[in-house]
Each structure stands twice: as structure tokens, then as C-alpha cells.
Backbone as a printed PyTorch tensor [residue, N CA C, xyz], in Angstrom:
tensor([[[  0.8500,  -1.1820,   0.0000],
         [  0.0000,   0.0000,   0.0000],
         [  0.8860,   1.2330,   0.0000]],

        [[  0.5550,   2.3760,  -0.7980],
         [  1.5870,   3.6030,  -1.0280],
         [  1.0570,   4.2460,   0.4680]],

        [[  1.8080,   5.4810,   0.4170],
         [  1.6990,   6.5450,   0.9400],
         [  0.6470,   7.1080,   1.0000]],

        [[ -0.2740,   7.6280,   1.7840],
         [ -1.7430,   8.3340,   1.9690],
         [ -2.0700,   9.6270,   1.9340]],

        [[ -0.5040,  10.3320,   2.3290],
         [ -0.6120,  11.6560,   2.1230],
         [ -0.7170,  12.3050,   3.5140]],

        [[ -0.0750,  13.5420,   3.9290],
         [ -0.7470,  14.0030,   5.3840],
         [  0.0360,  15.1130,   5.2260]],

        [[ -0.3970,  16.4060,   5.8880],
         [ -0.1990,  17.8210,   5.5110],
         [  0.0220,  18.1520,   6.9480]],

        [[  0.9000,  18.8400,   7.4280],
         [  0.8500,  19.6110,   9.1820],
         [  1.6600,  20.7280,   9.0360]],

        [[  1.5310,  21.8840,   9.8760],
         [  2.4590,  22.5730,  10.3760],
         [  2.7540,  22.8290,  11.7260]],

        [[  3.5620,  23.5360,  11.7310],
         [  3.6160,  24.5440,  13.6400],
         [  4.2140,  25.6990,  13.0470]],

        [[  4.2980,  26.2320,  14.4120],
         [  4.5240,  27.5660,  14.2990],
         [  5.5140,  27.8670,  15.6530]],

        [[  6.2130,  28.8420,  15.2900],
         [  7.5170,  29.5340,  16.4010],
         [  7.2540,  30.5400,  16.3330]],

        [[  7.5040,  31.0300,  17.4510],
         [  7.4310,  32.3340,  17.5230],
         [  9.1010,  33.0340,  18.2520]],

        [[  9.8630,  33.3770,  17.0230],
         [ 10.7330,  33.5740,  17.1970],
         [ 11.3160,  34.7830,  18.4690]],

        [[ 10.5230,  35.7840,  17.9770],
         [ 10.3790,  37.0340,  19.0160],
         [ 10.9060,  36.5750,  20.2650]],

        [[  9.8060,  35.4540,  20.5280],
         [  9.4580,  35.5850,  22.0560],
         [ 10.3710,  33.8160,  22.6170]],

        [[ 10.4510,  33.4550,  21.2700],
         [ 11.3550,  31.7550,  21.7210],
         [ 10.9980,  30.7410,  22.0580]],

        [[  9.5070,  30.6700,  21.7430],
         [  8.7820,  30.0480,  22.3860],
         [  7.3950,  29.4240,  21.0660]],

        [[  6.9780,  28.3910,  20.8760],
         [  5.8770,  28.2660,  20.0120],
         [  4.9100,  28.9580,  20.4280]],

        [[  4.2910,  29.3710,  19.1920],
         [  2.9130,  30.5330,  19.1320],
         [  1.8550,  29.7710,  19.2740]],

        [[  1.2670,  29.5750,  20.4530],
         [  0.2090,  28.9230,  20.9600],
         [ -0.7760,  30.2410,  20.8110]],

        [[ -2.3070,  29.7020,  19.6280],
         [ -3.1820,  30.2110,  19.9260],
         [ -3.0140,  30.8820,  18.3740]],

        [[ -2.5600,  30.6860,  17.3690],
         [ -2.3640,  31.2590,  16.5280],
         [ -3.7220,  30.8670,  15.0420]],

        [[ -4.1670,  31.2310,  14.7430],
         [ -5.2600,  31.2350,  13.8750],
         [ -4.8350,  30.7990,  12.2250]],

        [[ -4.9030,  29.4150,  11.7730],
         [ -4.3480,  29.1110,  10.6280],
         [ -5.1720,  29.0370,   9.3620]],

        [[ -5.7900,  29.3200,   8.0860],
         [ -6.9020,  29.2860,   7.4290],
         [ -5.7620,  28.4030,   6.1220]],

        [[ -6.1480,  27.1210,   5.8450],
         [ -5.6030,  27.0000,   4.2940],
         [ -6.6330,  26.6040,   3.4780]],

        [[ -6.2340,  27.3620,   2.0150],
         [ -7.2510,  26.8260,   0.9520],
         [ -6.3810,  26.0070,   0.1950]],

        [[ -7.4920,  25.4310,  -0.9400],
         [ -7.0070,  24.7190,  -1.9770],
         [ -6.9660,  26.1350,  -3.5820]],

        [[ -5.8270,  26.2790,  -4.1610],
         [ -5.5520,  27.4130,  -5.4200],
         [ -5.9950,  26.1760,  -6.5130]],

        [[ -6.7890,  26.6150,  -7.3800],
         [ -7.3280,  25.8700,  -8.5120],
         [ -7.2370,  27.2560,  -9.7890]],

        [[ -6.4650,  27.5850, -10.5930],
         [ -5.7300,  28.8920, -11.1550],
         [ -5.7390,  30.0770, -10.5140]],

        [[ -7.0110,  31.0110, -10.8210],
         [ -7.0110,  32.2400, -10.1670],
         [ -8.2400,  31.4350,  -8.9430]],

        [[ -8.7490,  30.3820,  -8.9100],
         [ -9.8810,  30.6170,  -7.4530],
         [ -9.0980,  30.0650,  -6.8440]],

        [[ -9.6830,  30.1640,  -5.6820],
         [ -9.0200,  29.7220,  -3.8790],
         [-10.2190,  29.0210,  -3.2080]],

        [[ -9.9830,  28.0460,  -2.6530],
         [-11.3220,  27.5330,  -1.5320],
         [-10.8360,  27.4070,  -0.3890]],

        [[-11.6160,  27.7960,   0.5230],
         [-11.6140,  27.1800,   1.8400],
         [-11.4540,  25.7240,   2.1110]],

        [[-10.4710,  25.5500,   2.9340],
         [-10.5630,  23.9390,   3.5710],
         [-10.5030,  23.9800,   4.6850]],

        [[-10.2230,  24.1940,   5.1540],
         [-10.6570,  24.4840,   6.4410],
         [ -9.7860,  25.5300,   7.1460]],

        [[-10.2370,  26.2580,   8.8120],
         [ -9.6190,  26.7180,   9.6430],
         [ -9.2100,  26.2900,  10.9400]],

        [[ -8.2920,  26.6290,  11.7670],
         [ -7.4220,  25.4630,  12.8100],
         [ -7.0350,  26.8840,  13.5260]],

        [[ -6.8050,  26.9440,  14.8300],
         [ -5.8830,  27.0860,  15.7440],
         [ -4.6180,  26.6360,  16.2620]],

        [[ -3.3030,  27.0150,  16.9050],
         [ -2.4010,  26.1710,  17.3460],
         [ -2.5320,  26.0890,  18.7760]],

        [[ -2.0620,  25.1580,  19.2880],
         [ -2.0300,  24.4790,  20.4820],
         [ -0.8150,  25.2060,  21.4200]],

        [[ -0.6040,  24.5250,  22.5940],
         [  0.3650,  25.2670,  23.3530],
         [  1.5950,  24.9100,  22.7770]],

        [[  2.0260,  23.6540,  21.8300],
         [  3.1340,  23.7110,  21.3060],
         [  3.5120,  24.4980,  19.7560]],

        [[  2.2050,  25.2850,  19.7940],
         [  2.4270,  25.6100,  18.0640],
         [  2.2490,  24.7950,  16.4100]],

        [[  1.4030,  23.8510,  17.8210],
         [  1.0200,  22.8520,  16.2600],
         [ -0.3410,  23.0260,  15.8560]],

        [[ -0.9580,  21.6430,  14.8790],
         [ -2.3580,  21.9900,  15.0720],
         [ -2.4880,  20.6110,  15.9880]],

        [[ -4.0280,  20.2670,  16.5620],
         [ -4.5430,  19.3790,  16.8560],
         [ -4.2890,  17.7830,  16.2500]],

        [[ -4.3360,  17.9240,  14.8620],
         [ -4.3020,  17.2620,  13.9440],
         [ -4.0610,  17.5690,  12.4580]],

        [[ -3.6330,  16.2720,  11.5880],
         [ -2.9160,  17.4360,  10.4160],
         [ -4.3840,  18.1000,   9.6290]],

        [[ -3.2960,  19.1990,   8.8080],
         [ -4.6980,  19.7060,   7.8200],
         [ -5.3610,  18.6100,   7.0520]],

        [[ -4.1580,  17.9440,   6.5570],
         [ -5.3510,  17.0460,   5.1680],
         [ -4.0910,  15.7930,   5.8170]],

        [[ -5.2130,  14.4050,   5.5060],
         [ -4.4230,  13.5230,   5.6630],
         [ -5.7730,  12.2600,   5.0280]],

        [[ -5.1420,  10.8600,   4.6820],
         [ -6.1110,   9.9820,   4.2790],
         [ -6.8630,  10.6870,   2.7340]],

        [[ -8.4280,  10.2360,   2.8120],
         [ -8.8300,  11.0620,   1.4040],
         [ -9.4180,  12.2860,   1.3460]],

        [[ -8.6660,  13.0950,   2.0350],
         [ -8.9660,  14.6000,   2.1830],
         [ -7.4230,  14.9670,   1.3900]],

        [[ -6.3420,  14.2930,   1.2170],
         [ -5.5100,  14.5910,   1.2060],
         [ -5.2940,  14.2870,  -0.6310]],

        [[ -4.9750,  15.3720,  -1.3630],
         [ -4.6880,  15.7250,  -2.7310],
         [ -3.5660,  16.2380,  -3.2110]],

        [[ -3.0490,  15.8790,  -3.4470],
         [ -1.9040,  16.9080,  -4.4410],
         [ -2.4430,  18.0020,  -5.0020]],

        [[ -1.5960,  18.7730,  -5.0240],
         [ -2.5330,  19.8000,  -5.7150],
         [ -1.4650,  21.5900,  -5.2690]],

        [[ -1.9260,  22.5540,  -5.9000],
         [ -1.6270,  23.4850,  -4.9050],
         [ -2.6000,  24.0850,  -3.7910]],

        [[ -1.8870,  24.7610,  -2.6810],
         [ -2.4560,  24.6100,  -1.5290],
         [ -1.9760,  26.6770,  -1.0700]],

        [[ -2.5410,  27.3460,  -0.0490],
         [ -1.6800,  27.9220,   0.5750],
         [ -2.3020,  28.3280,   2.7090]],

        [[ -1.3150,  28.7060,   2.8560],
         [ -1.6000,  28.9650,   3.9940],
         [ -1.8900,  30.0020,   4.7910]],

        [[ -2.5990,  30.4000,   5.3380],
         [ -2.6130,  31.8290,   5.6440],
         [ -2.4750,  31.9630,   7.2370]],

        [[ -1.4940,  32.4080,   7.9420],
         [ -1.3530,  32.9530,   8.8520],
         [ -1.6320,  33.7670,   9.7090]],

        [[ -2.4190,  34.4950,  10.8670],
         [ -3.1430,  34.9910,  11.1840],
         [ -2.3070,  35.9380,  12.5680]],

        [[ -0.9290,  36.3210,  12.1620],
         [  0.2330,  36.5500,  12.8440],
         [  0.2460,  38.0230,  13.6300]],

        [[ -0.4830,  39.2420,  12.8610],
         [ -0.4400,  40.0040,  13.2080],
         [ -1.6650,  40.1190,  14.4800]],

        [[ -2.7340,  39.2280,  14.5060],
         [ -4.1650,  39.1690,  15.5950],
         [ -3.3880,  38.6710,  16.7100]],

        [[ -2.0310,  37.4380,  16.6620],
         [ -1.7090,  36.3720,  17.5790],
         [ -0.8850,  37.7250,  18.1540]],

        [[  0.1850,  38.1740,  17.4030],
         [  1.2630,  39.4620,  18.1640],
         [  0.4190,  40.1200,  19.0430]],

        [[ -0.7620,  41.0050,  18.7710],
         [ -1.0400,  41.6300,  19.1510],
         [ -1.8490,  40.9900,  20.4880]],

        [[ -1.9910,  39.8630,  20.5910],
         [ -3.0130,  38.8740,  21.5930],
         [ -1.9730,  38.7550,  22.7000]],

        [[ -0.7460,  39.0100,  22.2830],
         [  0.2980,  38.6150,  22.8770],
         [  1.4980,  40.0490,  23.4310]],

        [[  0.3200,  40.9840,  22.9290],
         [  0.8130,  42.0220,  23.6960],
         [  2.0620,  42.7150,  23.2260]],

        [[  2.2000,  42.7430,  21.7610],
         [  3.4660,  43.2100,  20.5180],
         [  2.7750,  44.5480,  20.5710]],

        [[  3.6280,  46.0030,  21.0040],
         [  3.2530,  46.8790,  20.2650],
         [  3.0600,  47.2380,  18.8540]],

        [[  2.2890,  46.9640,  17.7040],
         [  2.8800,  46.9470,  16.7170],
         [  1.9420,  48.2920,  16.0230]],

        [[  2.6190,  48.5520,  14.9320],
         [  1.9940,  49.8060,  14.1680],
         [  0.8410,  49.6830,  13.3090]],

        [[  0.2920,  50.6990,  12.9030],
         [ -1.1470,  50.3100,  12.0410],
         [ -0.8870,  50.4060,  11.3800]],

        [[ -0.9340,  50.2850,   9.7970],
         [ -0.7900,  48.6830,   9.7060],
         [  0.4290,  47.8100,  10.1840]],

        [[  0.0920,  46.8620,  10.8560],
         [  1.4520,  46.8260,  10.9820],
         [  2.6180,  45.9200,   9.9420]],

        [[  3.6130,  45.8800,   9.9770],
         [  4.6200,  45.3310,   8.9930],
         [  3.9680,  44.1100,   8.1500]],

        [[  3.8560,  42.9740,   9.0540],
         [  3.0640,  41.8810,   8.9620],
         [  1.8260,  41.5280,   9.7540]],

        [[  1.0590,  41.1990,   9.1610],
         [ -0.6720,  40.9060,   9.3550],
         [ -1.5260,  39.2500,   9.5010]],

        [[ -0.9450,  39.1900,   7.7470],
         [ -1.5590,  37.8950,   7.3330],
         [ -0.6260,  37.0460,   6.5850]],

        [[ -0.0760,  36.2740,   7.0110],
         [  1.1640,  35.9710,   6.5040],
         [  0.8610,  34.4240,   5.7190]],

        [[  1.1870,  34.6750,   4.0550],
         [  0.5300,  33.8820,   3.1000],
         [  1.3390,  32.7360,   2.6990]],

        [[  1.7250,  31.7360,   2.7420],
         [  2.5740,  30.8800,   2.4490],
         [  2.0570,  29.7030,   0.9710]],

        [[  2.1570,  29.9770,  -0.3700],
         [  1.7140,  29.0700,  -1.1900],
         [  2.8200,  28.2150,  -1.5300]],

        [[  2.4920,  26.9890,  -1.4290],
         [  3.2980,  25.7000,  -1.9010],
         [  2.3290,  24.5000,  -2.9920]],

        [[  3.0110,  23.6820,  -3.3500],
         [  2.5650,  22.5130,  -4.2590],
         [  2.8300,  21.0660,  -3.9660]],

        [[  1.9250,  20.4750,  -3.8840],
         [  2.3290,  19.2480,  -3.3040],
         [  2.0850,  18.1350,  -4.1160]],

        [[  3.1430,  17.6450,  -4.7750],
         [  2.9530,  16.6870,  -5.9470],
         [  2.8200,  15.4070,  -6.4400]],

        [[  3.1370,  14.5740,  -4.6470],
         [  3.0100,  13.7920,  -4.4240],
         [  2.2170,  13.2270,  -2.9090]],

        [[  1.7620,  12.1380,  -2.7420],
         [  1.3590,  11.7640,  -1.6130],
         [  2.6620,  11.2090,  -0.6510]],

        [[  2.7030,  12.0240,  -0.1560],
         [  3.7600,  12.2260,   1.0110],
         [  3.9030,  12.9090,   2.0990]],

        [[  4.3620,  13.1540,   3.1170],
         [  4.0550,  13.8120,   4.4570],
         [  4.4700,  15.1080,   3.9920]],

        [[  4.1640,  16.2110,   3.9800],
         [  4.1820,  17.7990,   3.5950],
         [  4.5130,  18.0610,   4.7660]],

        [[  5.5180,  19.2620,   5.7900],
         [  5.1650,  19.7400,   6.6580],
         [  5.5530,  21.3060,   6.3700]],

        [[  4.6310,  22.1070,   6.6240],
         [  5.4330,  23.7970,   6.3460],
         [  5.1240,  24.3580,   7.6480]],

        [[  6.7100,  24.7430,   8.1070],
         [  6.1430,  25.2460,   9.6170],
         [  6.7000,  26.8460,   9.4710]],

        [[  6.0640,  27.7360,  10.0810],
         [  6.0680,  28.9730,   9.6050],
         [  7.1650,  29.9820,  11.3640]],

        [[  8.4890,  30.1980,  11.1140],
         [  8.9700,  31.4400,  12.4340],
         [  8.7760,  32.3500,  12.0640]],

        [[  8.5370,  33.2140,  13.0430],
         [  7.9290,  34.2020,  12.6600],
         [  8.0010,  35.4630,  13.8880]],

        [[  8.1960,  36.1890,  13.2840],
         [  8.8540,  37.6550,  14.1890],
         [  7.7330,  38.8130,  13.9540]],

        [[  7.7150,  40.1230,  14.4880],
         [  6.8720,  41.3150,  13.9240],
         [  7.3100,  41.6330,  12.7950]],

        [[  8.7910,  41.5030,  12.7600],
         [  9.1990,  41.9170,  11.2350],
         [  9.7850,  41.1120,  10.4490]],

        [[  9.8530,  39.5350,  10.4450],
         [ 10.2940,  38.8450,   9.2360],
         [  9.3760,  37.2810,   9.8040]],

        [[  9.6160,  36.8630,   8.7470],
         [  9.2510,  35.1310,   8.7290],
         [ 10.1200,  34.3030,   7.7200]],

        [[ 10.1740,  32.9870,   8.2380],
         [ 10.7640,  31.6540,   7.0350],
         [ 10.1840,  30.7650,   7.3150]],

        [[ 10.2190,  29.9540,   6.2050],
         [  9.6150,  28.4840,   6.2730],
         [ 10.8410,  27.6070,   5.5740]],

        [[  9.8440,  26.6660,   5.3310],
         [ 10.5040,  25.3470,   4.8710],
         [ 10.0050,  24.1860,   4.5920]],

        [[ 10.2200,  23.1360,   3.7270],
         [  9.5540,  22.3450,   3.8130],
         [ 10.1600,  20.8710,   4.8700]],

        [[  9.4400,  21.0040,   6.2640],
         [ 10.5890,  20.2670,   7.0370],
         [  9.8660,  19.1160,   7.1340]],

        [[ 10.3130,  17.8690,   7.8980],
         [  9.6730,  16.2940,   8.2290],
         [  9.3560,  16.3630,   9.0870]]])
């Protein structure tokens, strides 16, 4: 039997050194110019989710992106930050081309972020 596929991230919160517990994650599925909802998630006290985004037959190849909800979590967390501030909504699009474990975990500061595609 192949591979089934399973999608996760977390999140750091570099700033502060600590995973961004409580952070608001929205990913869709990109089909050219439309976007869909698949669902929305929170992170946990370690900065993960509960469970992955897509895994089993929810889980597609396809392109995907992520949206981050970084500038609501800073500010939840007591970041002075400016109006607008630097970063807000922090968008991460990737492609996933095979059925295989995906993980994109997002650090993330008031003023920069990186990812990756890690295991």
C-alpha cells in the first residue's frame, strides 16, 4: 500500500522563543485564479495543530496555501505593533505533488518570517 498523504504545520514564535500557541491558521485549496476554503485550525500550546490539515482522502496533491493569522496572535500577545502593521496575514503558497508527508512550519517575528519544507 503507497503513501496516503498528510499535511501539518507549527509555528515559532521567534520574538518571544517560544511556540505561538493560539495562533489562527486558514488553508485553501488554489485551482488557477480561485481559492477555496478547507478548512480553519488554531495552534495548540506547542504551536502545532490538533491534527494534520489534510491527511487519508482529504488529502490531494494539488496546490495549496496557507494563511497565517500573525499580526491578531502578536497583538493577543501584547506586541506593540503599528497600524498597519509590517506583517498581518502571513501567506505561504506551496505545491504538493506527491502523496507524502508535507510539513510547512512557519517562524515568525513582527518583522520577518521563514519556512521550509521540514519532516
Amino acid at each position: 500500500m503507497g503513501e496516503q498523504g498528510r499535511l501539518t504545520t507549527h509555528v515559532l514564535d521567534t520574538a518571544a522563543g517560544r511556540p505561538a500557541a493560539g495562533m489562527e491558521i486558514a488553508l485553501y485549496r488554489l485551482e488557477g485564479e480561485s481559492r477555496t476554503l478547507v478548512k480553519t485550525v488554531r495552534t495548540n500550546a506547542d504551536g502545532r495543530c490538533d491534527a494534520p490539515l489534510l491527511e487519508g482522502t482529504a488529502f490531494a496533491p494539488g496546490e495549496y496555501e496557507l494563511v497565517f493569522a500573525v499580526g491578531k496572535y502578536l497583538r493577543a500577545k501584547g506586541a506593540a505593533l503599528p497600524s498597519p502593521a509590517f506583517l498581518d496575514r502571513v501567506p505561504i503558497r506551496f505545491g504538493m505533488a506527491e502523496r507524502a508527508h508535507y510539513h510547512v512550519p512557519l517562524l515568525v517575528s513582527p518583522y520577518g518570517y521563514s519556512t521550509y519544507r521540514g519532516s
